[in-house]
Structure formats: C-alpha cells, structure tokens
TORDOBA-307442 format. One line per 5 residues: number of its first residue (from 1); for each residue x, y, z of N, C-alpha, C, O. Coordinates in steps of 0.001 Angstrom, whole numbers, m for minus. Layout:
N
NUM = X:Y:Z:X:Y:Z:X:Y:Z:X:Y:Z; ...
END
This chain:
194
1 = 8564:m2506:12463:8219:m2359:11068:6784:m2810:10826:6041:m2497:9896; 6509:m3763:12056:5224:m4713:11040:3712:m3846:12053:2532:m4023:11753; 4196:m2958:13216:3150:m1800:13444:3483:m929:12897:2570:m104:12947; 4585:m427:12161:4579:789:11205:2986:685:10325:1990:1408:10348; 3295:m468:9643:2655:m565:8391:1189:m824:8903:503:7:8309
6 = 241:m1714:9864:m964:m1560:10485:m1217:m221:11161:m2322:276:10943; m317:492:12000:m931:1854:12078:m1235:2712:10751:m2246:3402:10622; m163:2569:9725:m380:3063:8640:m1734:2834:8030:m2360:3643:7346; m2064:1731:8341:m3602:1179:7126:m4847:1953:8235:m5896:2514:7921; m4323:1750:9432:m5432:1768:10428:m6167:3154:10759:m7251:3384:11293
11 = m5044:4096:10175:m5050:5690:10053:m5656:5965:9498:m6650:6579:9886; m5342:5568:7766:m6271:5601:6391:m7290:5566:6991:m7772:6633:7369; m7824:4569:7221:m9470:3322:7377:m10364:4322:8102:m11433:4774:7692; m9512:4688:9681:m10245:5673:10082:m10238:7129:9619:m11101:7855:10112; m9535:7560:8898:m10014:8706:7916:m10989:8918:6838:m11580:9972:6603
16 = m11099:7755:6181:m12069:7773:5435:m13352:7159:5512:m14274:6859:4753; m12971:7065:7072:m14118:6041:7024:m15996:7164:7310:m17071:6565:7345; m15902:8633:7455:m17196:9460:7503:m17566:9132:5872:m18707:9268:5428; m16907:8873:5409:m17609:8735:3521:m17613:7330:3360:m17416:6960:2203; m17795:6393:4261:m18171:5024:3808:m19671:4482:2787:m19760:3512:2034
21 = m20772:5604:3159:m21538:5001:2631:m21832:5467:1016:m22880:5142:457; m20513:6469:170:m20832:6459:m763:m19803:6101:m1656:m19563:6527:m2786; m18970:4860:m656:m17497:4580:m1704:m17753:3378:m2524:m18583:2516:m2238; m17093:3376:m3417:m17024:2239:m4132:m15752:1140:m3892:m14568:1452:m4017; m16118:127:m3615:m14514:m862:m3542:m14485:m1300:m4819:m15428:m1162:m5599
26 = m13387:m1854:m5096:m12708:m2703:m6533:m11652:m3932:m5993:m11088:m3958:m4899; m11561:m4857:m6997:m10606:m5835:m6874:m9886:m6012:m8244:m10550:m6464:m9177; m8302:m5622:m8473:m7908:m5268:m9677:m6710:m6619:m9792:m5622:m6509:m9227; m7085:m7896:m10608:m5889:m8502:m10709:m5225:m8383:m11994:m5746:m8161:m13087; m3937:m8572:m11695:m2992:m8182:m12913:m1994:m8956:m13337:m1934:m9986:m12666
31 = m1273:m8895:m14081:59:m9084:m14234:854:m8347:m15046:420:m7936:m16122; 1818:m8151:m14727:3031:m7250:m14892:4263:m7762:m15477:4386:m8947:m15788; 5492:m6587:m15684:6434:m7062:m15908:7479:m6254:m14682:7159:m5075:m14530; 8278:m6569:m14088:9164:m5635:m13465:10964:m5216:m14427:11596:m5857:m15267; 11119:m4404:m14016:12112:m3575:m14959:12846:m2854:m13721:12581:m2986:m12526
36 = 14115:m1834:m14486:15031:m826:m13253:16114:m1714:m12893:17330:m1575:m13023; 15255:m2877:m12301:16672:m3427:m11563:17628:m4453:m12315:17103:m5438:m12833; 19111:m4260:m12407:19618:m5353:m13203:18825:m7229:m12999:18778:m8058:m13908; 18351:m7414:m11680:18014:m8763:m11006:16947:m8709:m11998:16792:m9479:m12946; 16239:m7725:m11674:14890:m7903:m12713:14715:m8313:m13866:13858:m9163:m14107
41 = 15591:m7722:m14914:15458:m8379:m16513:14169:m8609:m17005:14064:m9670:m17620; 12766:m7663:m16883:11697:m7732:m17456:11247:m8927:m17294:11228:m9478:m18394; 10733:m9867:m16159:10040:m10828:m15721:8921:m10652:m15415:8485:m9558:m15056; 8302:m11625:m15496:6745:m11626:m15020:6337:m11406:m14157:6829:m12313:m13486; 5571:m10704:m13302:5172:m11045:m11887:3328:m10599:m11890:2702:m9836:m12626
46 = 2904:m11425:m10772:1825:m11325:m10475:946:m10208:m9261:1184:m9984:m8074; 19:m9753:m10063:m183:m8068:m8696:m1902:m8666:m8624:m2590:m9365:m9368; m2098:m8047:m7460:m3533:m7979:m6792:m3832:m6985:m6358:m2958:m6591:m5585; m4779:m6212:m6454:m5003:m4831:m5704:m6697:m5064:m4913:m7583:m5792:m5361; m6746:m4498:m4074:m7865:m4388:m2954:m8100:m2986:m2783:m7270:m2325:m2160
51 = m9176:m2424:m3279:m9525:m1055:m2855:m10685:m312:m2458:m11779:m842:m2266; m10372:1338:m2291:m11951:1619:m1599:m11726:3300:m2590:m10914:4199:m2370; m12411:3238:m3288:m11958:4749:m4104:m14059:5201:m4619:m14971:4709:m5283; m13777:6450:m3713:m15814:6765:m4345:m15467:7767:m5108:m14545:8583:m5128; m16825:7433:m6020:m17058:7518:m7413:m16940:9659:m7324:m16410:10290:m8239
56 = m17315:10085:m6550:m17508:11582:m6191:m16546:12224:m5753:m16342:13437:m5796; m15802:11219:m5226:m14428:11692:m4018:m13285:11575:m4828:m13215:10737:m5727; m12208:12524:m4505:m10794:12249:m5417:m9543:11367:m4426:m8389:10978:m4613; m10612:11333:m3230:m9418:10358:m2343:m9814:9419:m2146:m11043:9364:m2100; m8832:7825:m1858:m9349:6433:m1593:m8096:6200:m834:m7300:6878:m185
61 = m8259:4899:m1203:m7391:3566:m55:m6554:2365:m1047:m7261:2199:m2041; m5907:1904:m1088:m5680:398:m1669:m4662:m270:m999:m3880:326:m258; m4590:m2184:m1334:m3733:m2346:m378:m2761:m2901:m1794:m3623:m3281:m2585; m1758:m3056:m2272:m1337:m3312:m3671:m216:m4610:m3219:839:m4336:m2646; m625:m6114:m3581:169:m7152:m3439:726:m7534:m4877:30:m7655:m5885
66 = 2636:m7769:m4767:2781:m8420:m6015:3835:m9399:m5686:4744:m9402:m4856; 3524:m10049:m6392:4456:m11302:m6368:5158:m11808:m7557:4586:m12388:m8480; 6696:m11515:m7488:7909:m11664:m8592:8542:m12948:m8372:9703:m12994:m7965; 7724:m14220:m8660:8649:m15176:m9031:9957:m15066:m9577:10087:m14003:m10183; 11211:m15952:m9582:12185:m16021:m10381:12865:m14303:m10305:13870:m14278:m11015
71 = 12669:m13297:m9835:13220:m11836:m9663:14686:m12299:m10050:15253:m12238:m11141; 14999:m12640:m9182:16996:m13203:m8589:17432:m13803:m9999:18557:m13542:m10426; 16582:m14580:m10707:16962:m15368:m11872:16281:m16962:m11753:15354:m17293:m11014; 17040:m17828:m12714:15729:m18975:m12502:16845:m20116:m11677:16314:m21184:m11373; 17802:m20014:m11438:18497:m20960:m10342:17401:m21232:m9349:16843:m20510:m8522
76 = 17225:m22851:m9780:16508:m23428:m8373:14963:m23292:m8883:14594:m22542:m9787; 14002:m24311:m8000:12763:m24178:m8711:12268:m23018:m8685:12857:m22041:m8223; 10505:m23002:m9452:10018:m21664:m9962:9434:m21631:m8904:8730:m22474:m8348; 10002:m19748:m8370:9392:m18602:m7147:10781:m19168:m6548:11262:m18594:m7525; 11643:m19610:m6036:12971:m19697:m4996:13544:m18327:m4973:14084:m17720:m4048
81 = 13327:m18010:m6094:14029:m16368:m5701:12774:m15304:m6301:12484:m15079:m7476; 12211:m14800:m5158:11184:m14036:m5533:11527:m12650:m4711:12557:m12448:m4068; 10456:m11771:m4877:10232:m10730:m4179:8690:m10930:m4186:8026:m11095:m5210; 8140:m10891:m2755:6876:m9984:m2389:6334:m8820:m2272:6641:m8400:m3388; 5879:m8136:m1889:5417:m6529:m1784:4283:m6761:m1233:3492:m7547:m1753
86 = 3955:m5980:159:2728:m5442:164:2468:m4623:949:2585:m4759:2167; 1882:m3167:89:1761:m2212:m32:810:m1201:818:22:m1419:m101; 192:m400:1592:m1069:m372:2138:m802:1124:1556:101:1755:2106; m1721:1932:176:m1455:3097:m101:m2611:4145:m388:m3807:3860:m449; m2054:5413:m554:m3596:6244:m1135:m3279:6867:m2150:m2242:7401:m2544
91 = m4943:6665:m2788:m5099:7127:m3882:m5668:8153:m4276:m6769:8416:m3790; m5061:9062:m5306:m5646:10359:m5808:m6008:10295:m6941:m5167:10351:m7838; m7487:10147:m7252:m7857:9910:m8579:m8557:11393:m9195:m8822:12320:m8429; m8755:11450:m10354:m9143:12758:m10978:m10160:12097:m12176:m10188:10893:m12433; m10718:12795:m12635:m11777:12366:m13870:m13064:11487:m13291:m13225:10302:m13583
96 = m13833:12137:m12549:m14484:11413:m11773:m16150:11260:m12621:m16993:10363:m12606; m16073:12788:m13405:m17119:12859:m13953:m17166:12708:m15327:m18210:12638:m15976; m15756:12642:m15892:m15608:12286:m17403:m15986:11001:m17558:m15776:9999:m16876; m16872:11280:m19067:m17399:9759:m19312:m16882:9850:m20690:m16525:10878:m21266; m16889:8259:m21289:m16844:8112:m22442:m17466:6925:m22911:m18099:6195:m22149
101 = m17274:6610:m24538:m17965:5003:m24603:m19266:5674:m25475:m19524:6874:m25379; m19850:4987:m26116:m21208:5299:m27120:m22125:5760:m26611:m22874:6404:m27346; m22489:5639:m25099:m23675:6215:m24904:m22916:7050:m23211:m23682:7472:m22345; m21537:7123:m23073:m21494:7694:m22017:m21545:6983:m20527:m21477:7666:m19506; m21659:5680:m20503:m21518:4959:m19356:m20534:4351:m19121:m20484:3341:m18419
106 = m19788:4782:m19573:m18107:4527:m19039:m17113:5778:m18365:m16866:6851:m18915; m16686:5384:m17198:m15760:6655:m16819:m14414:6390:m16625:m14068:5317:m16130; m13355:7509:m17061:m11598:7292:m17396:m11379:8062:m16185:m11892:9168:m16013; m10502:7397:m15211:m9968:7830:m13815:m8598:8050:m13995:m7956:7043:m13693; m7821:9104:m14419:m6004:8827:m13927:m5751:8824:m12471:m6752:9337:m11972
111 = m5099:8574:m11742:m4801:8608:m10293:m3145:8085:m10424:m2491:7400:m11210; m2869:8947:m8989:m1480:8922:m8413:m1727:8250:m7677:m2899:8043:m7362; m261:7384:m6874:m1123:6541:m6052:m2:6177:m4897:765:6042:m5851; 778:5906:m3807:2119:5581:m2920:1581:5402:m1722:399:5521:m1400; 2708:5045:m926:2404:4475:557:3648:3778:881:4757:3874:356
116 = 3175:2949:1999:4670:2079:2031:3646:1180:2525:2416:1232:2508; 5003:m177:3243:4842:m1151:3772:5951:m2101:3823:7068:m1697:4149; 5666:m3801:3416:7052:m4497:3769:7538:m4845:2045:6646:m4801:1198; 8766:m5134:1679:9352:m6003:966:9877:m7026:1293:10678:m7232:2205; 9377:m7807:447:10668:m9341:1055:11218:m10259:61:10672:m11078:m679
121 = 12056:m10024:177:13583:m10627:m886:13882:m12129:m427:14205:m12316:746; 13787:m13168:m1283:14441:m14463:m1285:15264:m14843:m2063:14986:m14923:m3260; 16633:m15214:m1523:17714:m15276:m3086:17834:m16975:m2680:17785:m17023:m1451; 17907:m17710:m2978:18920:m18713:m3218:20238:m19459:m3865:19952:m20366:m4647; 21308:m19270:m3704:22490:m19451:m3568:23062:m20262:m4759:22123:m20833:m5314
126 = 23974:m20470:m5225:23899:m21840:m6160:24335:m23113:m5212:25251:m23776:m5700; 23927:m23489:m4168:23865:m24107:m3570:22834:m23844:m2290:22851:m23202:m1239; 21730:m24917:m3168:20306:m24850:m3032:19718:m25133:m1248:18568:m25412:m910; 20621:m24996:m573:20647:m25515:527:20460:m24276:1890:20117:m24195:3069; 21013:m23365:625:21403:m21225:1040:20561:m20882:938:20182:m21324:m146
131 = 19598:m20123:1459:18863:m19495:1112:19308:m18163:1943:20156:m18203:2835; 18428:m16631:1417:18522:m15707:2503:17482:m15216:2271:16906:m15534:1230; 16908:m14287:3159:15728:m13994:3064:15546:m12760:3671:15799:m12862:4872; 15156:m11432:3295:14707:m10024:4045:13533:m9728:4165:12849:m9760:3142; 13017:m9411:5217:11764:m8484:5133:11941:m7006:6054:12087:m6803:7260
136 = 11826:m5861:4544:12440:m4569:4891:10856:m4008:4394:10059:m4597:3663; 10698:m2546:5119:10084:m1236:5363:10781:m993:3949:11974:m1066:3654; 9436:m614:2998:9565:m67:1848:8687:1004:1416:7642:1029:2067; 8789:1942:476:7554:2557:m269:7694:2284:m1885:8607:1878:m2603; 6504:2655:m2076:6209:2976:m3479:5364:4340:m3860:4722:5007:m3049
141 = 5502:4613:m5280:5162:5404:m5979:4515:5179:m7568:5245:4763:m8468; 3045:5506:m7806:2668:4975:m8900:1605:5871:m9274:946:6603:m8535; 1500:5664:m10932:542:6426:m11736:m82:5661:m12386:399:4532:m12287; m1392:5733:m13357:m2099:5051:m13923:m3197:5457:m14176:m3432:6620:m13849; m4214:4708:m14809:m5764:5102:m15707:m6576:3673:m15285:m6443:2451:m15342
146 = m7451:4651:m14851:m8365:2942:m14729:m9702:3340:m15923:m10120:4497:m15975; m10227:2350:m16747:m11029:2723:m17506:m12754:1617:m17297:m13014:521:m17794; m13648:2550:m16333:m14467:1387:m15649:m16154:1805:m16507:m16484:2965:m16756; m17049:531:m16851:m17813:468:m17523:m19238:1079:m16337:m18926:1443:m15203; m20280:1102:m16657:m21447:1295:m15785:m21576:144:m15373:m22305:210:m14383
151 = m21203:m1169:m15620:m21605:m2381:m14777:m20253:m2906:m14319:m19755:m3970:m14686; m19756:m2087:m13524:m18804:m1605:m13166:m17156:m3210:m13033:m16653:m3912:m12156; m17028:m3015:m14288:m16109:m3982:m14956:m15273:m2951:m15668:m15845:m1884:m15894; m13831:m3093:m16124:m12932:m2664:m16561:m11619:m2751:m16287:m11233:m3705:m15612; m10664:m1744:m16773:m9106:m2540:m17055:m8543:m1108:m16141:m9046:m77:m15693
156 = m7500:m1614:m16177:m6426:m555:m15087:m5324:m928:m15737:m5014:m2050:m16137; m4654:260:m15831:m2866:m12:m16378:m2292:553:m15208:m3052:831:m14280; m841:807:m15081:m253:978:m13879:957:977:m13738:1507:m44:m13326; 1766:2243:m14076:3270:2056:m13633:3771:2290:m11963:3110:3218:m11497; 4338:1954:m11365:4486:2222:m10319:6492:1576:m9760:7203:795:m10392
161 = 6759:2162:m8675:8385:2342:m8340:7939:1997:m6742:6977:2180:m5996; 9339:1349:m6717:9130:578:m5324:10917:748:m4844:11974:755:m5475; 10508:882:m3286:12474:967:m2950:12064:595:m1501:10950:697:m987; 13134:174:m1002:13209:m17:194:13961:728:1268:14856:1547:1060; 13498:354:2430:14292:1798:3179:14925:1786:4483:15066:2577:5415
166 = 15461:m163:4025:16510:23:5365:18192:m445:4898:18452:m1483:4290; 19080:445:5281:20078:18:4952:21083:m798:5620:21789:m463:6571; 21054:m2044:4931:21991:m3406:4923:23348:m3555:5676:23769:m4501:6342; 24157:m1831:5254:25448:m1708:5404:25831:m1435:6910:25205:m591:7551; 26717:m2053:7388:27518:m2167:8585:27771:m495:8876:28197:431:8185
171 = 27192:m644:10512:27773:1181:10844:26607:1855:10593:26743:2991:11047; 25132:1664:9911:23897:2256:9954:23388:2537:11495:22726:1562:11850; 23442:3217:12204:22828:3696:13288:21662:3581:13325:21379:3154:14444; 20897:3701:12808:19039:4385:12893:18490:3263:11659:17310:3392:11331; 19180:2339:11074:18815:1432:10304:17676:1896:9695:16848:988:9632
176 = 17241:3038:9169:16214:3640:8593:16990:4818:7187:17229:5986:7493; 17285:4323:5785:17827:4882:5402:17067:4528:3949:16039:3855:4022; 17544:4966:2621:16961:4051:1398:18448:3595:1238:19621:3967:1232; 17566:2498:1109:18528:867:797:18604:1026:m1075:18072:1785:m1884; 19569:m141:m1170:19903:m153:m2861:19435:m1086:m3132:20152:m1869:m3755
181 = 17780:m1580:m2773:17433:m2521:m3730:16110:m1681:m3733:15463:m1172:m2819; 15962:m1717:m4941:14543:m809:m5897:14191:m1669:m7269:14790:m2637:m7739; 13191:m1086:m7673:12578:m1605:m9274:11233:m1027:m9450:10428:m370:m8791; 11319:m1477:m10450:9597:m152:m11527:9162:m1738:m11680:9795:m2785:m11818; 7745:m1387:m11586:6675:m2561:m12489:5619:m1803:m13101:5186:m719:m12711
186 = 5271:m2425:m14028:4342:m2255:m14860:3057:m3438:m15062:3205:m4659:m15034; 1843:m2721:m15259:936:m3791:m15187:m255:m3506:m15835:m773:m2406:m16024; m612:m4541:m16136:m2096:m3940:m16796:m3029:m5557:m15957:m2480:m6615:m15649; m4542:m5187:m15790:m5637:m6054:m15591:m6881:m5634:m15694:m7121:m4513:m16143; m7877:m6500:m15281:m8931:m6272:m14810:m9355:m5633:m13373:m8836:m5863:m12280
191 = m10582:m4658:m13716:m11143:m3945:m12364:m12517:m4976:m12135:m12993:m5529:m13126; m12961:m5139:m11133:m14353:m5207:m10984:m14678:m4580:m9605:m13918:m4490:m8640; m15990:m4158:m9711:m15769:m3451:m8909:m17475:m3832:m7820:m18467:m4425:m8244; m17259:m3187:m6264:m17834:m3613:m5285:m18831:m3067:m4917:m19432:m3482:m3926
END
C-alpha cells in the first residue's frame, strides 16, 4: 500500500515535471467540517494542502492532508478517535485567464481534483485502554474555486469525498475492494502562493 501511494506521487512529479519552470506552487490551510458519515456528525477537522498548479496549464499536482479529531465521537481525550488522510492527487483547473476584482488582478480557478493514498482510523473503546487502529488504501474525489489575488494571496473552498478501498470482511480474497467507511468534507481557507 505504502509503494502504491509513492509510485503514485513519483509518476505525477515526473510527468509534470518538462513544465517546471512555469508552475506556480501554493500552500492552502483550512478547516473544514466533515459530514456523510453517521461517526462524523459535522465536526471540525483540520486540512493542509501542498501544491504545484501553473498559471497557463489546466493540469497540476497536490498532496491534500486532513486531520479529524474526535471523528468516532468525544470518548476519551481530544484527537483519541481521529481519522487522518493523506492524499497525493491531480488537479484540473479551468479559468486560467478569467480575471476579476476592480482593476482585473485577480483570477477565479474552478478545478476537479482526486487521487488516492492512505486513511487511518483510530477508535478508542469505552475502555480507554482499547484502542484500534487502520491504515487502509483510499481515494478521493473533489471540486472547488480557488479565488487568487496578483500578490498571489487568496481563499479556496472545497468539497471533496473520500472512501476507502480495502475490505475488512472475512473471506475477501484480493483484500482490494471499497470498504464501508467513507465521508464528504468541506472546507474553506487561505491560498498563498509560491
């Protein structure tokens, strides 16, 4: 699983890497809410994004980390039952040349955006002593608007769907299946960009 996901990034990197010298990177932190899953119940969680998306080009890179304290519920101290994510995905952005803003130095990007990588689930027990813990081969799927200034600062919103894709259940052969733990997050932050 854990060379799935480095060949995966390592593929990207060297694909895009003949247009290095006219990309732009960004660093987008956020916070969110996650939703979908009953565990979830609209909680907080914290996202980071790392990317490489040029200003001319409709294709990029990102690596998308989030972190769902409390996911499971709040039994036990805060983060004991979390979910991680992290993501290594590509991006298809559009509106490259639309500007807006008073004088036109602002540009509105929508982009699609998926990939995979790992999830990892921590529940703890009501007996704090239990813990369990997964780290499963997941993907995601996500849409959004990034809205970036000429001094290249701005906000990103971001829905995006996440599932995992190994199944748990006894008698899986090929342990490569979609599993039944999934959830949507939503997020909004800051871009700045590189």
């Amino acid at each position: 699983m854990r060379h799935t996901c480095v060949l995966f990034i390592a593929a990207t990197a060297l694909l895009a890497a003949p247009r290095a010298a006219r990309a732009d990177g960004y660093i987008a932190p956020a916070l969110g809410v996650t939703f979908g899953n009953p565990s979830a119940q609209g909680r907080a969680n914290f996202v980071f994004d790392l990317g490489w998306l040029p200003r001319r080009e409709p294709l990029g890179v990102e690596l998308d980390v989030t972190y769902a304290p409390s996911f499971f519920g709040n039994a036990g101290p805060y983060g004991e039952n979390n979910v991680t994510t992290f993501m290594g995905n590509v991006i298809f952005a559009g509106g490259s040349e639309r500007r807006f803003g008073r004088r036109g130095g602002s540009s509105m990007r929508p982009y699609l955006s998926g990939g995979l990588g790992v999830m990892h689930e921590t529940v703890t027990t009501s007996n704090a002593a239990n813990k369990l813990s997964n780290n499963d081969l997941g993907v995601n799927a996500g849409i959004g608007v990034m809205g970036v200034t000429r001094r290249n600062i701005g906000i990103r919103v971001d829905l995006r769907y996440f599932r995992d894709l190994t199944d748990h259940t006894a008698g899986n052969t090929t342990n490569i299946d979609f599993g039944a733990f999934h959830f949507w997050r939503g997020s909004i932050g800051v871009m700045l960009g590189f």
